[in-house]
Every structure is written in structure tokens, then in C-alpha cells.
KEDREN-426469 format. One record per residue (C-alpha): residue in three letters; x, y, z. Coordinates in pm, whole numbers, plus 32768, in hexadecimal, padded with zeros to 4 digits. Each point is the difference from the previous one (the first is absolute). Last residue first. Example, Ala and Ser with C-alpha at 12.3 -4.5 7.8 and 13.67 -1.06 7.14 Angstrom:
REM residues 2
<r code="SER" xx="8557" yy="7F96" zz="82CA"/>
<r code="ALA" xx="7F77" yy="7EA8" zz="8042"/>
REM end
This chain:
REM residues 119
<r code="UNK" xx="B085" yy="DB5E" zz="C1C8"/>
<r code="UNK" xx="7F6F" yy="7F11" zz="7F2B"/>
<r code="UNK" xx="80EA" yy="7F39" zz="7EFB"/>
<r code="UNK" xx="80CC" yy="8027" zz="7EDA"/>
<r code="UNK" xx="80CD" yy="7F2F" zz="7FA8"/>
<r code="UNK" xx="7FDD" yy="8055" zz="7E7E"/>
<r code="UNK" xx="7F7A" yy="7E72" zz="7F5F"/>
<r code="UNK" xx="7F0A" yy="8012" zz="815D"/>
<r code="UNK" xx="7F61" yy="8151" zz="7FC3"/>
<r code="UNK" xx="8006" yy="7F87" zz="7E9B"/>
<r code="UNK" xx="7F62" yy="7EBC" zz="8041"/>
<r code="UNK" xx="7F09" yy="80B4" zz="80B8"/>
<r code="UNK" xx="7F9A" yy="80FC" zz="7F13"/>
<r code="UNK" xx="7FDC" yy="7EC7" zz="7ED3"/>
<r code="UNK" xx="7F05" yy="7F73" zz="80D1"/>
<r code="UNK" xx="7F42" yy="811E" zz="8063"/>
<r code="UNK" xx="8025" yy="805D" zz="7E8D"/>
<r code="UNK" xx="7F78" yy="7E77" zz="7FAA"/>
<r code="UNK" xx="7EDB" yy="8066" zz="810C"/>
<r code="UNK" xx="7F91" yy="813E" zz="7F74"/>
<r code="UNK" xx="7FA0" yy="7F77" zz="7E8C"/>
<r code="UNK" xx="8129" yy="800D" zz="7EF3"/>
<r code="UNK" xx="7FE6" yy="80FA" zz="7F18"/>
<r code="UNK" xx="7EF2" yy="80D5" zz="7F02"/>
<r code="UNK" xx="807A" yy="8117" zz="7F2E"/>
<r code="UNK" xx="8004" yy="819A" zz="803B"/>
<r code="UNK" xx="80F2" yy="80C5" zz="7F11"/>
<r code="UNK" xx="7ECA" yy="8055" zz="7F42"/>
<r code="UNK" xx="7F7C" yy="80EC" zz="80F9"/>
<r code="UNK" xx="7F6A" yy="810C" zz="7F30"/>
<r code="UNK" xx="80D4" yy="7FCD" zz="7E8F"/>
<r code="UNK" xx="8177" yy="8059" zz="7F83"/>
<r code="UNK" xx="80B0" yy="7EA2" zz="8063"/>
<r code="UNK" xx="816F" yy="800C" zz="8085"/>
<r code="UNK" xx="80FA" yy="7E9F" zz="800B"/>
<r code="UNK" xx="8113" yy="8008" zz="810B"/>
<r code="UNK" xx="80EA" yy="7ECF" zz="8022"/>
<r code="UNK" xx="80C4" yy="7FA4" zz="8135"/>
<r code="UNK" xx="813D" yy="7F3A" zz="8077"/>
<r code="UNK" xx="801B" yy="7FD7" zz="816B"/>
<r code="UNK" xx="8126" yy="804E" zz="80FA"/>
<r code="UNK" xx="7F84" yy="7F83" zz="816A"/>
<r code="UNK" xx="804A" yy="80A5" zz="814D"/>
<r code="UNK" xx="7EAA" yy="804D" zz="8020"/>
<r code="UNK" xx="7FC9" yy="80D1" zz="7E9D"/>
<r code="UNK" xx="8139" yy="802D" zz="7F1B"/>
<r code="UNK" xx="7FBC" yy="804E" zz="7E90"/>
<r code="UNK" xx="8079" yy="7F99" zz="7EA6"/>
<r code="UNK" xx="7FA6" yy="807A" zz="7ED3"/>
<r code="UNK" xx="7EEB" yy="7FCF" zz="7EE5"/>
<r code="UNK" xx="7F5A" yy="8148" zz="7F6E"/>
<r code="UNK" xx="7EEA" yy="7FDD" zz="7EF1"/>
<r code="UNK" xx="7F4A" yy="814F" zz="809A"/>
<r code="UNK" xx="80E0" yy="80BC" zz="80F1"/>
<r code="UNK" xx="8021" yy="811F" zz="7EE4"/>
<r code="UNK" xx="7E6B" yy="7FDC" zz="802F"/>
<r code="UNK" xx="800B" yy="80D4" zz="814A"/>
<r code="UNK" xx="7F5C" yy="7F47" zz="80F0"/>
<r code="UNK" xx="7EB2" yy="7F8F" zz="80BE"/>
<r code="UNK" xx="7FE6" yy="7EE1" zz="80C2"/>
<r code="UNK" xx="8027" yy="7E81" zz="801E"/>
<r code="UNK" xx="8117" yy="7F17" zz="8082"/>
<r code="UNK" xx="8026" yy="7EB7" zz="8032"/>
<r code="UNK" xx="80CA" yy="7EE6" zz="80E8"/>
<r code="UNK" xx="8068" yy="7EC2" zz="7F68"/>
<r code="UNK" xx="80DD" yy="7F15" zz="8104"/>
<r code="UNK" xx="80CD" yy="7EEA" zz="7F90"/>
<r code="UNK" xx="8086" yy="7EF1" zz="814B"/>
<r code="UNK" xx="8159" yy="7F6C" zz="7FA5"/>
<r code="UNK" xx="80CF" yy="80C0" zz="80AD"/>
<r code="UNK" xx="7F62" yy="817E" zz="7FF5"/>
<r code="UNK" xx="7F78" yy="8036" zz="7E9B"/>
<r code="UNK" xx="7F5E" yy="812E" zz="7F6E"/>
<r code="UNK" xx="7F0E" yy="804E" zz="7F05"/>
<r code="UNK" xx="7F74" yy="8143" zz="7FBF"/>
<r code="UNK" xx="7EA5" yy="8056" zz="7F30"/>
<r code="UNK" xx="7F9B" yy="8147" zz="7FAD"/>
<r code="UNK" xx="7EA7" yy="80B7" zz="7F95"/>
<r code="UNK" xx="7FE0" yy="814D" zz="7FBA"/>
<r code="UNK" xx="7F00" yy="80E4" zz="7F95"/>
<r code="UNK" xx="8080" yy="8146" zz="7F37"/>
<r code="UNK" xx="8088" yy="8162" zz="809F"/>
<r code="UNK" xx="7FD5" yy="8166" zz="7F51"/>
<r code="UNK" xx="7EAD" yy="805B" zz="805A"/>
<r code="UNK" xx="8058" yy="7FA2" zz="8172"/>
<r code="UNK" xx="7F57" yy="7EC1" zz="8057"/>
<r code="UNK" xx="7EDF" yy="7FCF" zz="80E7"/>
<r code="UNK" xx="7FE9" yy="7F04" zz="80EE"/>
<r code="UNK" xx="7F60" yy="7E7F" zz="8015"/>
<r code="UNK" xx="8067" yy="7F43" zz="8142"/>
<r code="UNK" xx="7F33" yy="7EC4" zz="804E"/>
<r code="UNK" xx="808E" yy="7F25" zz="7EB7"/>
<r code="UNK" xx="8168" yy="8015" zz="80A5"/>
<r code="UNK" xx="7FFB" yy="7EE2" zz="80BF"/>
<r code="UNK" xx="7F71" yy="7F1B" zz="7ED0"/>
<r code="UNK" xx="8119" yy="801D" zz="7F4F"/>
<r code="UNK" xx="80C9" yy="7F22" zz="8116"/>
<r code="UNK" xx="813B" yy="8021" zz="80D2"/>
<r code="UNK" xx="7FDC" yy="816F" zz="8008"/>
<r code="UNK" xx="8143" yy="80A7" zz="8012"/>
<r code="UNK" xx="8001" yy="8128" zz="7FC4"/>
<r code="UNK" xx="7EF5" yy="80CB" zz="808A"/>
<r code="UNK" xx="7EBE" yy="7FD1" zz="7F06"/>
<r code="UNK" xx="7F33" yy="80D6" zz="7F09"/>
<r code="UNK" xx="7ECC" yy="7FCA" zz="7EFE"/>
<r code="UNK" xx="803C" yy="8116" zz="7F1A"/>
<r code="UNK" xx="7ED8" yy="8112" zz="7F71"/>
<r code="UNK" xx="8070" yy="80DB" zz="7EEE"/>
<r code="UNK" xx="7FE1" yy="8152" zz="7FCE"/>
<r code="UNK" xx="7F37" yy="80EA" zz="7F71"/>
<r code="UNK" xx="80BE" yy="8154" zz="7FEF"/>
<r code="UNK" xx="7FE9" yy="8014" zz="7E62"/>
<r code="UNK" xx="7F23" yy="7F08" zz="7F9A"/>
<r code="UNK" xx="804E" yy="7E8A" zz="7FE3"/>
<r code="UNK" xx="7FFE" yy="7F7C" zz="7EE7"/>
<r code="UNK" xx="813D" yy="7F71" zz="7FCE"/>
<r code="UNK" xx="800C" yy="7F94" zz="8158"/>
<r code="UNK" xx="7EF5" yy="7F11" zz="7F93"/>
<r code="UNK" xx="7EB6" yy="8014" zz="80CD"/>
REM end
């Protein structure tokens, strides 16, 4: 259903995630409920630490002034570039990624890039 069409106190459905996700995929399990006045999102930040790149995403619902936005952000110690693009139908910020064990693998190169380590 376009957003255009939608009637008055229908609203849409986004597929959400916790920045960062280091794949699409992670945020496929977690569709909510928008307010009537928010839009689906979908962002993509890129970041570098030495020479390692890391892409992390971000899905939800927002307010479509944040639509077409680019910036900068800090996540982990790391100051990456992003892009937001909105859709306006049921869970059409959703997109296939990289299977579980290339986010496993990209996880623990970032746990190692960040020295971080287990407490």
C-alpha cells in the first residue's frame, strides 16, 4: 500500500534494527509500526579504522525531513559517512544481505579491528 493511499490513521509497517547491524539481513526479524507521520528508512554508513572498511546499516521508522540525508556519525570509536533513503510501502525498507557466517565473520574482525575483548 502506497503511503499515498493510505487512509487516515493506517500506518505503515517498517522492518527495524539497533544501529549498527553489520548486515541487512539482521534487521529482517523486527517489523514495528510507524507513527502516522514517520516513513521507512533504510541507511547505510561506512567507516574506516586503518585500513580495514566496515558498512554497518540502519532500518526503522522516521520522520521524512530525515529522508535523502547524508552526514557523518560516530559509532565504536569510528566516524562513518551515511546515506538515508525512505520508501512509503509495508516493509519495503527490508532487502536481502550477506548469509550469517560472512556477519560472524565481519563481527569478529571488528571486535578484533576495536580492541575489544571479553571481560
Amino acid at each position: 500500500m502506497v503511503r499515498s493511499q493510505l487512509s487516515p490513521g493506517v500506518t505503515l509497517k517498517c522492518y527495524t534494527c539497533i544501529f549498527p547491524a553489520l548486515t541487512t539481513s539482521d534487521c529482517l526479524k523486527f517489523p514495528r509500526m510507524c507513527l502516522a507521520t514517520e516513513t521507512c528508512l533504510r541507511s547505510k554508513a561506512v567507516g574506516k579504522k586503518g585500513r580495514l572498511k566496515f558498512t554497518l546499516y540502519e532500518k526503522g521508522c522516521v520522520l521524512t525531513t530525515l529522508c535523502g540525508v547524508c552526514g557523518t556519525k560516530m559509532a565504536m570509536g569510528i566516524v562513518f559517512t551515511y546515506n538515508n533513503s525512505c520508501c512509503d510501502t509495508d516493509l519495503c525498507n527490508g532487502a536481502t544481505g550477506p548469509k550469517a557466517p560472512l556477519a560472524l565473520t565481519i563481527g569478529t574482525g571488528l571486535v578484533s579491528a576495536l580492541g575489544l575483548t571479553r571481560l
